[in-house]
C-alpha positions in Angstrom: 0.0 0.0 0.0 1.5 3.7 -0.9 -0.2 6.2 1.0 1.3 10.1 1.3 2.8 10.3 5.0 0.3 13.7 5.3 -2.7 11.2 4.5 -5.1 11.9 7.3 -5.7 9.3 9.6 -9.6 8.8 8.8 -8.7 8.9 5.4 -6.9 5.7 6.4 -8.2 2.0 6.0 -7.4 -0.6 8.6 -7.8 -4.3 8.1 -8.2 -5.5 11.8 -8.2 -9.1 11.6 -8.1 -11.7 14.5 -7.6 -15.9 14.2 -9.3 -18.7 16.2 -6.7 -21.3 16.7 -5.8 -25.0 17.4 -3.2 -24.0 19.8 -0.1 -21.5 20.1 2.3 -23.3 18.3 2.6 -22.0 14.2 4.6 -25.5 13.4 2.0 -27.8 14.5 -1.3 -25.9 15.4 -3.3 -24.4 12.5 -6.2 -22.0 12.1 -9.8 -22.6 12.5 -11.4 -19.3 12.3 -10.4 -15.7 10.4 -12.3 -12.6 11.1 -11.8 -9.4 9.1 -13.6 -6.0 9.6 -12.0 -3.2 7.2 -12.8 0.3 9.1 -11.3 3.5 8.3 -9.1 5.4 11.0 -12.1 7.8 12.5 -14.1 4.3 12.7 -16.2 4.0 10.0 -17.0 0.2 9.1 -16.6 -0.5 5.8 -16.7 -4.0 5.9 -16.8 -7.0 7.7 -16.1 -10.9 6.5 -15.8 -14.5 9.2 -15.5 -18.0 8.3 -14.4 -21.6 9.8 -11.6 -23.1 7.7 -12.9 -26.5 6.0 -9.5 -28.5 6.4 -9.6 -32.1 5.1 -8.7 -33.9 8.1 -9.0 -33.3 12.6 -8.2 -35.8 13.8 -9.5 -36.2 18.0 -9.0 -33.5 19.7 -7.3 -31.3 16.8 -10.5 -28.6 17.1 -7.6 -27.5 20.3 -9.1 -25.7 23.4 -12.7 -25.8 23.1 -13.4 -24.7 26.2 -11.9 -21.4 25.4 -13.1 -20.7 21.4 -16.1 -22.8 21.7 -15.6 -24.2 17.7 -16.8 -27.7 16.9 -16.3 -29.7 13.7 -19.7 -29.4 12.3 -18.6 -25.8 12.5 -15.7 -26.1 10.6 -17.2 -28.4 7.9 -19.1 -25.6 6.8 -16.0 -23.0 6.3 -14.2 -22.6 3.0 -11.1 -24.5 2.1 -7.8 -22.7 3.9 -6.6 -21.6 0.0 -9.6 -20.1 -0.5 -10.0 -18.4 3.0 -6.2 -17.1 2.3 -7.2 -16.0 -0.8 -10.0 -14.1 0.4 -8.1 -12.3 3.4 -5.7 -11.0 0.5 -8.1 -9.2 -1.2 -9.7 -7.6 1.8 -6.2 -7.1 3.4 -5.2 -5.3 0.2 -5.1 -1.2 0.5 -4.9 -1.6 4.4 -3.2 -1.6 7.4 -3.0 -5.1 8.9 -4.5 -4.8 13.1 -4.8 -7.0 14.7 -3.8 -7.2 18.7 -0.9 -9.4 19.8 -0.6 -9.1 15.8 2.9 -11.4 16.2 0.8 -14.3 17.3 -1.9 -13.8 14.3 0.5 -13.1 11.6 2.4 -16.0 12.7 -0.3 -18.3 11.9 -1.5 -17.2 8.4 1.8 -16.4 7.5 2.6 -20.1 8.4 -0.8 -21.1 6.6 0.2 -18.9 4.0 3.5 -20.7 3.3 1.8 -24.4 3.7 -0.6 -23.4 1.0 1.5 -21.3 -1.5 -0.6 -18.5 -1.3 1.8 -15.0 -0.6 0.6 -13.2 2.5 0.8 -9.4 1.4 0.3 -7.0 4.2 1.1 -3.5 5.2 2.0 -3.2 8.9 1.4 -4.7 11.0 -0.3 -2.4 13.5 -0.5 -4.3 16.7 -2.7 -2.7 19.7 -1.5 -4.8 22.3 1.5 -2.7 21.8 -0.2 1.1 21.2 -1.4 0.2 24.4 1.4 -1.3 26.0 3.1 2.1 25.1 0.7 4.3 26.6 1.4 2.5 30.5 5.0 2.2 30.3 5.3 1.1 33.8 3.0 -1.8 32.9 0.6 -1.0 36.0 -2.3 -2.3 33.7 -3.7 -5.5 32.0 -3.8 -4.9 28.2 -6.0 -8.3 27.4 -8.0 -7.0 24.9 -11.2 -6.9 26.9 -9.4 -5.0 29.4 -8.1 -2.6 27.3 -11.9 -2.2 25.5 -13.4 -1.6 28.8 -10.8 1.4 29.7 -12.7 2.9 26.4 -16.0 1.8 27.5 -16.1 -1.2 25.2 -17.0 -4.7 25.5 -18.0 -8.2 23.3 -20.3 -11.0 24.7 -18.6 -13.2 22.5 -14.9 -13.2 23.3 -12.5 -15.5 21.3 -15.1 -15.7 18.6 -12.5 -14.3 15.7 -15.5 -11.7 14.5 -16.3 -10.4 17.6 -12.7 -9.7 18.7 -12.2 -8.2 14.9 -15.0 -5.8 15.8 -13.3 -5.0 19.1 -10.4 -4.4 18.5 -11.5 -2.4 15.5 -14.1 0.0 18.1 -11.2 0.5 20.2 -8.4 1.5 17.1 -9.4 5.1 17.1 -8.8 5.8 21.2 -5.8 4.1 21.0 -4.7 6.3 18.0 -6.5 9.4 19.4 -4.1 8.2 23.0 -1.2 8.5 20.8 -2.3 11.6 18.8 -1.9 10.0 15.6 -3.2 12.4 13.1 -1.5 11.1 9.5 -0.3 8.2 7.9 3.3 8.7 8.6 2.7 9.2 12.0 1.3 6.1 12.4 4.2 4.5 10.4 6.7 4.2 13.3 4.1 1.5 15.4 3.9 -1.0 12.3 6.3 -3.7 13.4 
């Protein structure tokens, strides 16, 4: 994506993105869920796109902690095959900044997918905002789970670890944490991609 470092920030389009997973572990866990929702910097929801990922085998126990996403196999057998679901991110990924919080862990997976299925992970950022908020309590005196930091800005889900719901979360709380930062252009946001 080339955008003009004076670009105001509204004028900006964030893909904030957030994965249901098997586990932690990029080498032998995989994904089962992607949510997108594309918003512009002030907030403005453009668009917003979930699905399961139809994989060809789980074997017992491979759906991972179900206690904690809550995402059975009758779920996943009605998602789109992981090239297609990679295929798709890239097109709605395209012209924004990738978001996502703890965006390490999420990029890890689809970029691991993304290698396992030949299908080139092309993002700008990441933006992470575990870390803008990380960077606005330097002397770490507060949790920055995402619900935590959502309900410092008066923000909540009743459906956490659902990869949608977290998208749309994290997404409602982008424009405090930029506003926290005074982040006004493009090129100011540039130095927190990473």
């Amino acid at each position: 994506m080339t955008l003009d470092p004076d670009t105001p920030i509204d004028r900006v389009r964030f893909a904030v993105v957030d994965t249901e997973t098997t586990g932690l572990s990029t080498d032998d866990d995989r994904v089962l869920q992607i949510g997108v929702v594309v918003v512009r910097g002030d907030g403005t929801t453009e668009h917003e796109f979930v699905t399961y990922l139809r994989r060809l085998t789980w074997g017992f126990g491979h759906v991972g902690a179900f206690h904690i996403h809550g995402i059975t196999r009758r779920q996943l057998r009605g998602g789109m095959k992981p090239r297609e679901a990679m295929e798709m991110l890239n097109v709605l990924i395209g012209g924004c900044v990738f978001t996502a919080h703890n965006a390490r862990f999420d990029v890890g997976f689809l970029r691991s997918d993304s290698i396992r299925l030949e299908v080139p992970l092309k993002l700008t950022g990441p933006l992470c905002t575990l870390n803008m908020s990380r960077k606005l309590d330097p002397q770490r005196t507060m949790s920055h789970k995402l619900k935590d930091v959502a309900a410092r800005f008066g923000k909540s889900t009743d459906r956490p670890h659902d990869a949608l719901a977290d998208s749309q979360l994290t997404a409602a709380v982008l424009p405090d944490l930029l506003a926290a930062h005074r982040i006004g252009t493009y090129g100011a946001l540039v130095p927190f991609f990473g």
